[in-house]
N, C-alpha and C positions, 0 to 999 in steps of 0.2 A: 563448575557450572556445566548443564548438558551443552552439549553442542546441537544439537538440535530436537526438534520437538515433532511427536512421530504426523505423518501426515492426515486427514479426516478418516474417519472411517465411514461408510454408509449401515447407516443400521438392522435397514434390511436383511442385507446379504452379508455385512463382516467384512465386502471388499471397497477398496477406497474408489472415489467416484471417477465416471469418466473423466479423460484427461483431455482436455484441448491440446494441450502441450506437454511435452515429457521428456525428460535429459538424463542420461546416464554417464558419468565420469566426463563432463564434458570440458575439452580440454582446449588451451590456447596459451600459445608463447609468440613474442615476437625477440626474434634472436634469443640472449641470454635470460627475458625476463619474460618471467611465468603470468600471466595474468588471468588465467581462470584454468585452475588447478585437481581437475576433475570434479566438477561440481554436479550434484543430481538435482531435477525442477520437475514436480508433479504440479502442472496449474490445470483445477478442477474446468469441466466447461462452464460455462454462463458467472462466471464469477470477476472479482476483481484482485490480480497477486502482485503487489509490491516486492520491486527488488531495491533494496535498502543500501546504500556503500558509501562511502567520500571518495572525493574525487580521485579518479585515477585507480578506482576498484576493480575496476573491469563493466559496470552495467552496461556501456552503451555497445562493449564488445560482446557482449551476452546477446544485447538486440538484436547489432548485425549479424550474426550464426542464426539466429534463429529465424530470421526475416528473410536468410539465403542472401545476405549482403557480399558477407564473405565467407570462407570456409572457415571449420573447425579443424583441429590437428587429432582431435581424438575426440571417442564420446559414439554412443546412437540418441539420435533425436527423433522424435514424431512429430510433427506439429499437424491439427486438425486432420489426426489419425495417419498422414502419409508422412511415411521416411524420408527426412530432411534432406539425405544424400540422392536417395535412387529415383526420387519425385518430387523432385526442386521445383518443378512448371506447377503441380499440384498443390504445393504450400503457397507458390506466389497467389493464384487462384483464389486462394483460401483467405488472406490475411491481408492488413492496410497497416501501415506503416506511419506515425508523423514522428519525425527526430528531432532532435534540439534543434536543429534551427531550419526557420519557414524555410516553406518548399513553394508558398507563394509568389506568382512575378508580379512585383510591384507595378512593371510597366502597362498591364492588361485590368480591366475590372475585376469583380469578385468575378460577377459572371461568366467571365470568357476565362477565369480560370478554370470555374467548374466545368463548362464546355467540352474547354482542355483534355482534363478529366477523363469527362464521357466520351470521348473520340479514342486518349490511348487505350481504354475496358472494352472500344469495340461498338459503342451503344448505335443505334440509330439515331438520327437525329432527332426523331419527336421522341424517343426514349431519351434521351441525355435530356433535352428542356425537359422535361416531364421530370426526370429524378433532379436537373440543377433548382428550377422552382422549389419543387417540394423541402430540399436539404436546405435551400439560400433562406427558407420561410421557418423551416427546424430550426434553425442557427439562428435566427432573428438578424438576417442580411439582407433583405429583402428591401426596403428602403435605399441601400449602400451596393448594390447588386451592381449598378450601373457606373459608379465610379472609379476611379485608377485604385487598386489595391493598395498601392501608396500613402492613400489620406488614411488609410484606416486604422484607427490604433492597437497597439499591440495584443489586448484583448479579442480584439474583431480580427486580427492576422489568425490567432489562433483557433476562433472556431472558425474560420474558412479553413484554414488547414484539415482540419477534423471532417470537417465537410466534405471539403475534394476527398480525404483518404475511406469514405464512408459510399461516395459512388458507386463503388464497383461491391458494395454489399458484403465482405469481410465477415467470415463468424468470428475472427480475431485480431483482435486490434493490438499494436506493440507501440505506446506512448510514452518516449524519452524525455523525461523531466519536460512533462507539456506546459505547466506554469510556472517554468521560470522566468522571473524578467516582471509577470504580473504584477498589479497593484492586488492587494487584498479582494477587491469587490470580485473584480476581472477573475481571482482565484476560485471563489468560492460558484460563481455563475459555472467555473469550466467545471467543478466538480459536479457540480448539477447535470451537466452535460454528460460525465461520467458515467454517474447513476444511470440517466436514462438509458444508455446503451447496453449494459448489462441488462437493465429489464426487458431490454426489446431482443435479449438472447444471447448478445454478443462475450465476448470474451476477452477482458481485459490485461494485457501483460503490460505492468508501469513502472518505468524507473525513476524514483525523484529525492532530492535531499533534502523536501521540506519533510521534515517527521511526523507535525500533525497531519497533514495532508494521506500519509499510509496510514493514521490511525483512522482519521476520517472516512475513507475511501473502502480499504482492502479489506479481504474475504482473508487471507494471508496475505503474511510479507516473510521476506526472507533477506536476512542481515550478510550481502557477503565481502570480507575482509582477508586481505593477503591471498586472493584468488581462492577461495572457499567457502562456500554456506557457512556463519558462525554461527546461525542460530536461525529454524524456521518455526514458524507457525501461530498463530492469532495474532490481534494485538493484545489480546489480556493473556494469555499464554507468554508472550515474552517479556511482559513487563513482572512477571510472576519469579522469570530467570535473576531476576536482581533483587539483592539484599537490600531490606534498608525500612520495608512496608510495616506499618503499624497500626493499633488503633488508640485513642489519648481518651483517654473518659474524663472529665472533669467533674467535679461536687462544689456547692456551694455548702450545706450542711457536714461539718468537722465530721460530726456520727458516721453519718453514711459514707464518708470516705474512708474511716478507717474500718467497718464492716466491709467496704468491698478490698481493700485493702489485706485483708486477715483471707476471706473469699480467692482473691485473681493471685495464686502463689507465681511469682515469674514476674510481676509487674517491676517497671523501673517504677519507683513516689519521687513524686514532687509536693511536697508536703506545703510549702508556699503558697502554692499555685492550688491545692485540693485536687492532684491530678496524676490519675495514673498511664502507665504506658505498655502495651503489649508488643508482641512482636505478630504482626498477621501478613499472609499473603495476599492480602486484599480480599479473598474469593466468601463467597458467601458461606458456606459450612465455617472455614475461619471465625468468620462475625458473628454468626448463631452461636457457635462454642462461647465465644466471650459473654454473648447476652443471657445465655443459659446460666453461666457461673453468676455471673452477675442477680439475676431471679432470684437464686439461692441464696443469696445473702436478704432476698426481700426491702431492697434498697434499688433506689433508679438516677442514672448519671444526669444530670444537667444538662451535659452537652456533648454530647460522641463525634469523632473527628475520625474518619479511616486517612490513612495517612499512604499512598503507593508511588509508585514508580510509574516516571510517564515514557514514550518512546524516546524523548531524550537519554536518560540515563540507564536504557536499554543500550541504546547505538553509542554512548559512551564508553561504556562497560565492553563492550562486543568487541570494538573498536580499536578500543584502548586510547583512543585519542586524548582524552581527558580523565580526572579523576569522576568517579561515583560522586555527584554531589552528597553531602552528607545532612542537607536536609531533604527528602524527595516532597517531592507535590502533596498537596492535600485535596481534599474535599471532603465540605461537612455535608452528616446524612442526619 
């Protein structure tokens, strides 16, 4: 299996795109244990990059380095083009922060945390109201603005979190598993949240161990395990990394299963069933190959089923956590 998958290219030029952020062998142990093992991170600007791991991978010590929380032991980083080491004042400037857990004081309103906020960035006073309205109204806090941060439920802790880190105007944001803890609904709102902020330019670096959420979300994601990238880039690119993807044609007409049958050499028969089976990597030239052979016999399947790999038994595989399940996902087309 590759180990990783090479980064974008720009078509234009043949050179890969600006980088918001950039890591070379970047390294970190505490005492005898290695936790991020020379790791390399191109995260394109205006985009969304998933860093993928189980617990105790290293992602949140990825954030901290990059965030200038704490230091790295080796490696060059850039982040929003200045050198992580020589212009730490400059990355902080650059970038907002929300970590696993709220940076909200429960005991103050929404508002006077955003306040808060605009007072440590500096703002003036009708400059900080000015941007706490406008972001309390972004977030849809605006109603809840006026009470103890306390009543608010976990959902609404989170997008005031997002809020206050979005004050000081960030072209990059670093969000550690921002929905966990979430209810479903609460999830899918923050990812909307998500969205908009890349479209409004921003630049998203997120660690989280919900799977579908990096498929939902990221522009890339990068799987890393044992303090190492196991594996980067798309999400249909690494689910491409695992074995297991197929397409099932089924017939109801005896004839035309065995005309395509005698046609698709490679098939597994299920002769039962009137149903045959290829091996595909899901990707679309795969699928036209099949439908092409298939033409050729002048015969048409009843019912096509592409069969792939979901980001689950991508980060299983990577992982080694679990086995490859041995039926993968389907969806019928």
């Amino acid at each position: 299996m590759p180990s990783s998958v090479m980064p974008m290219i720009n078509p234009t030029d043949g050179r890969p795109p600006a980088a918001a952020i950039s890591a070379t062998g970047l390294r970190k142990s505490y005492g005898d244990k290695t936790v991020l093992d020379g790791i390399d991170l191109h995260v394109p600007a205006g985009s969304i990059f998933a860093l993928l791991g189980p617990n105790g991978a290293g992602k949140t010590t990825a954030v901290k380095i990059l965030s200038t929380l704490i230091t790295a032991d080796g490696g060059q980083v850039r982040v929003g083009g200045h050198d992580l080491t020589a212009e730490a004042q400059a990355v902080r400037a650059a970038i907002g922060v929300t970590g696993q857990f709220s940076a909200v004081d429960g005991l103050i309103t929404g508002e006077e945390n955003m306040l808060l906020m605009a007072d440590l960035h500096h703002l003036s006073r009708q400059e900080g109201r000015r941007v706490t309205a406008e972001l309390l109204q972004r977030f849809d806090l605006t109603e809840a603005a006026k009470k103890p941060a306390s009543t608010y439920s976990g959902g609404m802790k989170r997008r005031l979190d997002i809020a206050m880190t979005l004050v000081g105007a960030p072209r990059i944001i670093f969000l550690d598993e921002p929905t966990t803890g979430l209810d479903p609904r609460s999830r899918h709102t923050m990812w909307g949240i998500i969205r908009e902020l890349v479209t409004g330019g921003v630049t998203v670096f997120l660690t989280t161990q919900y799977l579908e959420e990096a498929d939902q979300l990221a522009d890339r994601i990068a799987v890393l395990h044992d303090g190492k990238i196991a594996a980067e880039g798309t999400a249909e690119e690494l689910k491409r990394l695992v074995p297991g993807g197929h397409v099932r044609l089924r017939f109801t007409d005896p004839a035309a299963y065995r005309a395509a049958a005698a046609a698709l050499t490679g098939a597994a028969h299920d002769d039962e069933a009137l149903a045959l089976q290829l091996p595909s990597d899901g990707s679309q030239r795969a699928l036209r190959s099949v439908l092409d052979r298939l033409d050729s016999t002048g015969v048409e399947a009843d019912e096509l089923t592409v069969h792939t790999p979901d980001l689950d038994d991508v980060f299983f595989a990577l992982t080694a956590a679990a086995p490859v399940p041995a039926q993968p996902k389907e969806s019928a087309r």
